[in-house]
N, C-alpha and C positions, 0 to 999 in steps of 0.2 A: 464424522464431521470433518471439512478440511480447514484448512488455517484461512480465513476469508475474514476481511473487514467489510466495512459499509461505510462512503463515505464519499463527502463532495470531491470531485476530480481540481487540481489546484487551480489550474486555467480554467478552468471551466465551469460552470452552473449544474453540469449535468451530476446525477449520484449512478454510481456504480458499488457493482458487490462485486467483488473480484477476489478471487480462488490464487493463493500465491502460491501455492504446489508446483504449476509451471516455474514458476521463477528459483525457487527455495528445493524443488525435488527431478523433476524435469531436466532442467537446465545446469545441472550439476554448476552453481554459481561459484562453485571454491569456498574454501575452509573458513573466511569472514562469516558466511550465513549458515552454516553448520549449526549452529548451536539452535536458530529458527526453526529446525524441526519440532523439537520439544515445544510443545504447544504451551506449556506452563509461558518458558520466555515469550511467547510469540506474544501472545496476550499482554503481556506487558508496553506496548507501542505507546509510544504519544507520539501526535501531530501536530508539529511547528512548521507548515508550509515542506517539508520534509516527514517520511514514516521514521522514527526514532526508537530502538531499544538500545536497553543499556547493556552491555555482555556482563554475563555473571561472574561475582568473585574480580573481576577488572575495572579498573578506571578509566574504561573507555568505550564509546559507544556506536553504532552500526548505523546508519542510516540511508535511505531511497531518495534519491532527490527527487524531485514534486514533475520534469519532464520522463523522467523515468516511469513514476506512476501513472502519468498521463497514458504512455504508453502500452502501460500493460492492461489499463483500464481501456483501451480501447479494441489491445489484441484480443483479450481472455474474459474483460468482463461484461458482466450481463449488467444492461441499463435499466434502472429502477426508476428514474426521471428523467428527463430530456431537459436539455438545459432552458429555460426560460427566452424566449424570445420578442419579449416585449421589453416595448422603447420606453422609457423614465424620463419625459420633461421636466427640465428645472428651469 
């Protein structure tokens, strides 16, 4: 299995799965995302309008900002829904 979340794109309505191997294995990102191989951390994310882990044993934490996501949700990931396109009168 690779290291892949599920989840709404920030801008957007739409939901993507997206495979971060490109970004985290791929794209040799530098020694900040190193530690994201090991699935154990990976799995640890939250999301605050940014992807968040915390680096282990440190007090301090990695994060994707949410244009970033956007982007890779659009290079690499497979769409699960299309984002809404209906108008909401108030």
């Amino acid at each position: 299995m690779t290291n892949s979340l599920i989840g709404l794109s920030p801008l957007f309505t739409s939901i993507y799965e997206l495979d971060f191997s490109p970004l985290l294995i791929d794209d040799e990102p530098g020694s900040v995302f190193l530690f994201l191989k090991n699935k154990e951390y990976f799995k640890n994310v939250k999301a605050k309008h940014a992807l968040i882990w915390d680096r282990p044993n440190e007090n301090v934490s990695v994060d994707i900002a949410p244009e970033c996501i956007r982007y890779y949700c659009e290079k690499y990931g497979k769409v699960i829904k299309e984002k809404s396109k209906k108008i909401i009168k108030v």
